[in-house]
NULOTOR-730335 format. One record per residue (C-alpha): residue number from 1; chain; x, y, z. Coordinates in steps of 0.5 Angstrom, whole numbers, plus 500, padded with zeros to 3 digits. Example, Ala and Ser with C-alpha at 12.3 -4.5 7.8 and 13.67 -1.06 7.14 Angstrom:
! NULOTOR-730335
num, chaine, X, Y, Z
1, A, 525, 491, 516
2, A, 527, 498, 514
This chain:
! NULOTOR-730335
num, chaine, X, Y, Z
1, A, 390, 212, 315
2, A, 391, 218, 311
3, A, 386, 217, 306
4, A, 381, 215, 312
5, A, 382, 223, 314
6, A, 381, 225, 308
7, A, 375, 222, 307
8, A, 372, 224, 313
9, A, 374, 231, 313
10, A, 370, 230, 307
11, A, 363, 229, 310
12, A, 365, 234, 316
13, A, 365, 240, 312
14, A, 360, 237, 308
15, A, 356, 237, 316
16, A, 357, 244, 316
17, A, 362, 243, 322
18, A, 369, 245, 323
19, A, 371, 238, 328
20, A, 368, 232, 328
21, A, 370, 229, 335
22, A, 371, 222, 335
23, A, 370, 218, 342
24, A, 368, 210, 340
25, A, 374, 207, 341
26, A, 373, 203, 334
27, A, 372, 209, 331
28, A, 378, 212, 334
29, A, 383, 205, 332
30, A, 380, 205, 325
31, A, 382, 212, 324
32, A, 388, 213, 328
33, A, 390, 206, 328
34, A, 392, 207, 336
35, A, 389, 200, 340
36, A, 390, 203, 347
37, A, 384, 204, 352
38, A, 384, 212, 352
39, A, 383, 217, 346
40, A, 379, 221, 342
41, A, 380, 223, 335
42, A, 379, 231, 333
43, A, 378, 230, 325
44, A, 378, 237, 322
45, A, 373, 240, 316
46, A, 379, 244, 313
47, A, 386, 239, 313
48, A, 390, 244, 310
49, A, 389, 250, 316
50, A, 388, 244, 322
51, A, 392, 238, 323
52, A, 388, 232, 325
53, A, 390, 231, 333
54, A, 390, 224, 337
55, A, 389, 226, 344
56, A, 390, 222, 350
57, A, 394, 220, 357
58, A, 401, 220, 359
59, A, 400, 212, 360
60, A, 399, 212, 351
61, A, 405, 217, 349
62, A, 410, 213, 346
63, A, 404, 207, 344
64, A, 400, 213, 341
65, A, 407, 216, 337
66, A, 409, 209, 335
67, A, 402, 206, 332
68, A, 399, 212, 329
69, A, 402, 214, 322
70, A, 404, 221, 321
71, A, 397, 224, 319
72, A, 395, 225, 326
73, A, 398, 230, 330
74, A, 400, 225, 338
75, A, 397, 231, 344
76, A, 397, 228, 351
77, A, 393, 232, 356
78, A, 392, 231, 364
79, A, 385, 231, 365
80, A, 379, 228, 362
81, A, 379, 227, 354
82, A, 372, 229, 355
83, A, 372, 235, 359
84, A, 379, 240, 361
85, A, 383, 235, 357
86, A, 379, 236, 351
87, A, 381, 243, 351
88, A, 388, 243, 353
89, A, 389, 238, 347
90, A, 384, 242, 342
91, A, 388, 246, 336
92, A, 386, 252, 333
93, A, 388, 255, 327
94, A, 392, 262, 327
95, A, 393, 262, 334
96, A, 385, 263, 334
97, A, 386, 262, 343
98, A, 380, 258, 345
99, A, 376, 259, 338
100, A, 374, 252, 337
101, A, 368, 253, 332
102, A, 362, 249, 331
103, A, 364, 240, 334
104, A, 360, 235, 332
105, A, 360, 229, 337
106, A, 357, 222, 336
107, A, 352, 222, 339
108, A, 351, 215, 340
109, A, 357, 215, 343
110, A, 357, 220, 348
111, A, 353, 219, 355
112, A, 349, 226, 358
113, A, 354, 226, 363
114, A, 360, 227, 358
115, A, 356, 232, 354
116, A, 355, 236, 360
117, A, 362, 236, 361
118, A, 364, 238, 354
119, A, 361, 244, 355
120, A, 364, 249, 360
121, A, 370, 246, 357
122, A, 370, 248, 350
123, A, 367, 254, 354
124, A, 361, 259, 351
125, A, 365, 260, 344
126, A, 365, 253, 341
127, A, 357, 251, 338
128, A, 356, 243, 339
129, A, 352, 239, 335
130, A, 350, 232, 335
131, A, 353, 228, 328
132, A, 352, 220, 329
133, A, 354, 215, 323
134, A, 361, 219, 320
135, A, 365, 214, 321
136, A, 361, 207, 322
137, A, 359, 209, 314
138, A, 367, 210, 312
139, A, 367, 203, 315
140, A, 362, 199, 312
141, A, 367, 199, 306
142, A, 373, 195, 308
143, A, 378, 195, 304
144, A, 382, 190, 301
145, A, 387, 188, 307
146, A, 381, 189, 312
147, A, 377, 183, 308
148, A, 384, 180, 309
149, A, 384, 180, 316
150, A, 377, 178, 317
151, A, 379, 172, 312
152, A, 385, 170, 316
153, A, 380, 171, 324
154, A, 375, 166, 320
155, A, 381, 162, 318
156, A, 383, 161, 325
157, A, 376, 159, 327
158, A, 375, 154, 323
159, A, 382, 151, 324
160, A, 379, 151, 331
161, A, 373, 148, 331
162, A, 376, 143, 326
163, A, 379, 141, 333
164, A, 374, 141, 337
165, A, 370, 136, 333
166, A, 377, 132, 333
167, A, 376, 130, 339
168, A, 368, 128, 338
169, A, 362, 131, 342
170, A, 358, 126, 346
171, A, 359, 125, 353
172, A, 362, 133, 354
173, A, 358, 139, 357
174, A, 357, 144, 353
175, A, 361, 149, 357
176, A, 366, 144, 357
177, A, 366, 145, 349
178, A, 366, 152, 350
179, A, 372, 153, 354
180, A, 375, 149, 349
181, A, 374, 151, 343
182, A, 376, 158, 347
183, A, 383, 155, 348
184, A, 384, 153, 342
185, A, 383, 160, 338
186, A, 388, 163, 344
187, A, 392, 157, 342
188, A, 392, 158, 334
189, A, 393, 166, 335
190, A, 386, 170, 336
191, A, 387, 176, 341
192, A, 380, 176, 344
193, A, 375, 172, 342
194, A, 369, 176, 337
195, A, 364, 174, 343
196, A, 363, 167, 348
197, A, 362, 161, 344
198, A, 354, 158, 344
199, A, 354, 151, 345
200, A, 347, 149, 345
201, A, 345, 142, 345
202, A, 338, 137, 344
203, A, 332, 144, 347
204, A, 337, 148, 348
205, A, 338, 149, 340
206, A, 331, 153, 340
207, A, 335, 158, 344
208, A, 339, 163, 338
209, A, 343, 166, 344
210, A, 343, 160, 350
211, A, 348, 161, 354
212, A, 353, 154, 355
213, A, 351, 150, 361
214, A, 354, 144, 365
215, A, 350, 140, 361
216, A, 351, 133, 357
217, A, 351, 132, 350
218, A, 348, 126, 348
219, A, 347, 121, 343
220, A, 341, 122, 337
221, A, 341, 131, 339
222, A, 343, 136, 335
223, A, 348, 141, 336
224, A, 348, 148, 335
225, A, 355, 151, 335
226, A, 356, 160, 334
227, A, 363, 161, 335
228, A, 369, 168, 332
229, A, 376, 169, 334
230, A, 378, 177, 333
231, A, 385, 177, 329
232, A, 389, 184, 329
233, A, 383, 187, 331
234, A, 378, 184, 326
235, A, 372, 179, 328
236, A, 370, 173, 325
237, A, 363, 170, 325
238, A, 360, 163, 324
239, A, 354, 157, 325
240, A, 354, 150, 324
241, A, 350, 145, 327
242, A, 352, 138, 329
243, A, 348, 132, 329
244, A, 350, 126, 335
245, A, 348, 120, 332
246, A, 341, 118, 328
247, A, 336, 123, 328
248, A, 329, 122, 326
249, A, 327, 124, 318
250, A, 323, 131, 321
251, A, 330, 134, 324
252, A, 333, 132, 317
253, A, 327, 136, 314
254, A, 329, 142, 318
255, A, 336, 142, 318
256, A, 335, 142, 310
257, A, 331, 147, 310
258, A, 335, 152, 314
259, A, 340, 150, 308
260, A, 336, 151, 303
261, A, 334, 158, 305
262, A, 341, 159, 307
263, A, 344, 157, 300
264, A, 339, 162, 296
265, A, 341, 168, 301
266, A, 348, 167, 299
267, A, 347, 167, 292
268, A, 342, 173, 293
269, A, 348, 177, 296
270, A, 352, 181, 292
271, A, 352, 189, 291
272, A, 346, 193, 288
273, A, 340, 190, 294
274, A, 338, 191, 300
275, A, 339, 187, 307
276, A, 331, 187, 306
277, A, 331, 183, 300
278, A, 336, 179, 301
279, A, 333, 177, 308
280, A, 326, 175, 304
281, A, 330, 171, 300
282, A, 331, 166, 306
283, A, 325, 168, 309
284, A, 321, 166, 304
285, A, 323, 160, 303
286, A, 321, 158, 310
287, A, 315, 162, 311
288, A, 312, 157, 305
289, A, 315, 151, 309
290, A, 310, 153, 315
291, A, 316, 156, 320
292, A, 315, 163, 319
293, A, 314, 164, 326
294, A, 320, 159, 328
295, A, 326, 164, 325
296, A, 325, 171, 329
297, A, 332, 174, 328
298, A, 335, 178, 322
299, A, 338, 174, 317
300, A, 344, 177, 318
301, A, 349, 183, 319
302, A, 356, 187, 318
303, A, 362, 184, 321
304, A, 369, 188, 322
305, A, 373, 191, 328
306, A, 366, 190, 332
307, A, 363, 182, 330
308, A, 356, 186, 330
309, A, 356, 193, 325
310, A, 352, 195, 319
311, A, 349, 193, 314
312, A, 343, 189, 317
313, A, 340, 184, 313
314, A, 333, 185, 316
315, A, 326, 186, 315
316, A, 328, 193, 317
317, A, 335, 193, 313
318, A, 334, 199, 307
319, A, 342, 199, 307
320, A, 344, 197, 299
321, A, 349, 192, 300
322, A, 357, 195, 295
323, A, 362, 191, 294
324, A, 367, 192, 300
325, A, 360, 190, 305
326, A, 362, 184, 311
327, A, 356, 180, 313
328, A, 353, 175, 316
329, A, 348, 169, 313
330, A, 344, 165, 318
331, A, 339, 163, 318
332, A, 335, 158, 324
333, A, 329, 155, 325
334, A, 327, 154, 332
335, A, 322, 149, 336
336, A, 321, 151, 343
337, A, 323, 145, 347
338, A, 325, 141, 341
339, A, 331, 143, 338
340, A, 333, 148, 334
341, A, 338, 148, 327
342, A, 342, 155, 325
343, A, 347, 155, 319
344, A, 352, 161, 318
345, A, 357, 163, 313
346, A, 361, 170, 312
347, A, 361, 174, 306
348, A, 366, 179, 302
349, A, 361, 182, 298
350, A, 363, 184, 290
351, A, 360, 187, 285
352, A, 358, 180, 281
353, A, 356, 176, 288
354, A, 360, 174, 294
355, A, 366, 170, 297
356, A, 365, 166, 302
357, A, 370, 167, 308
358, A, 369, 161, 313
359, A, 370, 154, 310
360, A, 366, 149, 312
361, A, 361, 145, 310
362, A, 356, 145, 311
363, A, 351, 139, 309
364, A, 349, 134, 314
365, A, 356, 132, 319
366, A, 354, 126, 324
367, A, 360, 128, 330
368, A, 360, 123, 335
């Protein structure tokens, strides 16, 4: 946590900015490792001269002083984090009174009321200025323990899953194995869930985000299943499509497809290219097949304290992808009122390639 501050610090002064004020509750948890429901974080330009100051509620004292390591300076204030308690929690160096200098703020982060708030209470002395992206670029590179927790999210998702599929799919609604599938992650240990399980059975697997319904699974379908379990604060995230029975030779030629593509993306991912040009690796394998308008979606994104973070592996995805990265890999094809077929794996990226953090397979699996 320390390096962290320093890190930060680093591209404050390099903003021209005297404090960085950090409101996202990730951003605040990645920094400070505080998990409660109310702080912000002031990161100063100049660690020697300010301390950095977690600021937050009677409710948090003892939460915040406990989780928070000794790099953070714990203030607890009585009035909102984003107006008066702001300012009441605010150090200045030397005495400076209300000097706060120039505050950056993310701005993708503060709504119009909040900013409106902050200032008559940082009074006329304090310049704010809008600073977006600071934290989420030191977290893009997830450490070693960071990739560890991910490895361990996905781990449980899999032990789930596998589960799941124990018990068959035949006969089950797809809000039956939702549920399910929910119960058995909280069994194995998941704190929350990294988003609702998609259950997407026969048509309704043309849909990329169908929402689980009181309807059947039945013999001879495909079943697509997106699932993630969040692990100590860390998301997971992963596709397999499920056959019921006997499907006819075109379905097989669509879920290989999607294979194929999906394999070529993750030899593809390693540091050094672009979300881009590891999104046209797959996308060029189904476009020559005839179904580039079928596959919609980005190829993949970021995954870490949020299940949908930089970098994007997109048409729009300029990113470069460094070792250290966590994305996703999924590629689908999807036939309106037919089915549809999504696989997708999480990659730690490396300098010569990737791992692959879910475990499992991948080639056709007949599940009754």
């Amino acid at each position: 946590m320390a390096q962290r501050v320093e890190r930060l610090a680093e591209k404050v002064a390099a903003a021209g900015v005297d404090w960085l004020l950090v409101s996202a509750p990730l951003n605040v948890r990645w920094l400070t490792g505080f998990t409660g429901s109310n702080a912000v974080a002031l990161c100063p330009a100049d660690t020697g001269r300010n301390p950095a100051v977690l600021i937050t509620d009677f409710r948090y004292i003892e939460q915040a002083t406990e989780q928070a390591p000794s790099a953070w300076q714990v203030e607890v204030v009585k009035s909102d984090l984003l107006g008066a308690g702001l300012a009441e929690g605010f150090p200045v160096a030397d005495g400076g009174g209300d000097n706060f200098g120039v505050v950056g703020y993310d701005d993708t982060h503060v709504t119009v009321a909040q900013l409106a708030a902050l200032k008559p209470a940082l009074g006329g002395s304090a310049e704010l200025v809008p600073l977006s992206g600071s934290v989420e670029a030191l977290r893009l590179i997830k450490s070693a323990a960071e990739i560890e927790k991910i490895r361990a999210a996905a781990q449980l998702a899999d032990a789930a899953m596998l589960e799941l599929l124990e018990h068959g799919l035949i006969g089950r609604t797809e809000l039956e194995l939702a549920l399910s599938l929910e119960s058995a992650m909280r069994r194995l240990g998941a704190e929350e869930l990294s988003f609702p399980p998609i259950v997407a059975s026969g048509p309704r697997g043309a849909l990329p985000h169908a929402e689980p319904r009181e309807l059947e699974v039945e013999r001879s379908q495909m079943v697509t299943i997106d699932w993630g379990a969040k692990l100590d604060g860390y998301c997971s995230d992963c596709t397999r499509t499920y056959f019921t029975g006997e499907v006819d030779d075109q379905q097989s030629l669509i879920y290989d497809l999607v294979l194929e593509a999906q394999l070529a993306a993750v030899e593809a991912v390693r540091a050094g290219p672009t979300g881009r040009e590891v999104d046209a690796v797959a996308r060029q394998i189904i476009d020559d097949a005839g179904f580039a308008e079928c596959f919609g979606h980005g190829l993949g994104h970021g995954v870490g304290l949020d299940v949908h973070e930089a970098p994007r592996l997109s048409r729009q995805g300029d990113t470069e992808l460094e070792a250290g990265m966590v994305v996703t890999v999924e590629p689908g094809i999807y036939l309106s009122g037919q089915y549809g077929v999504r696989i997708e794996d999480l990659l730690a990226v490396t300098s010569s390639g990737s791992e692959t953090l879910s475990g499992l397979p991948k080639a056709r699996q007949v599940v009754a």
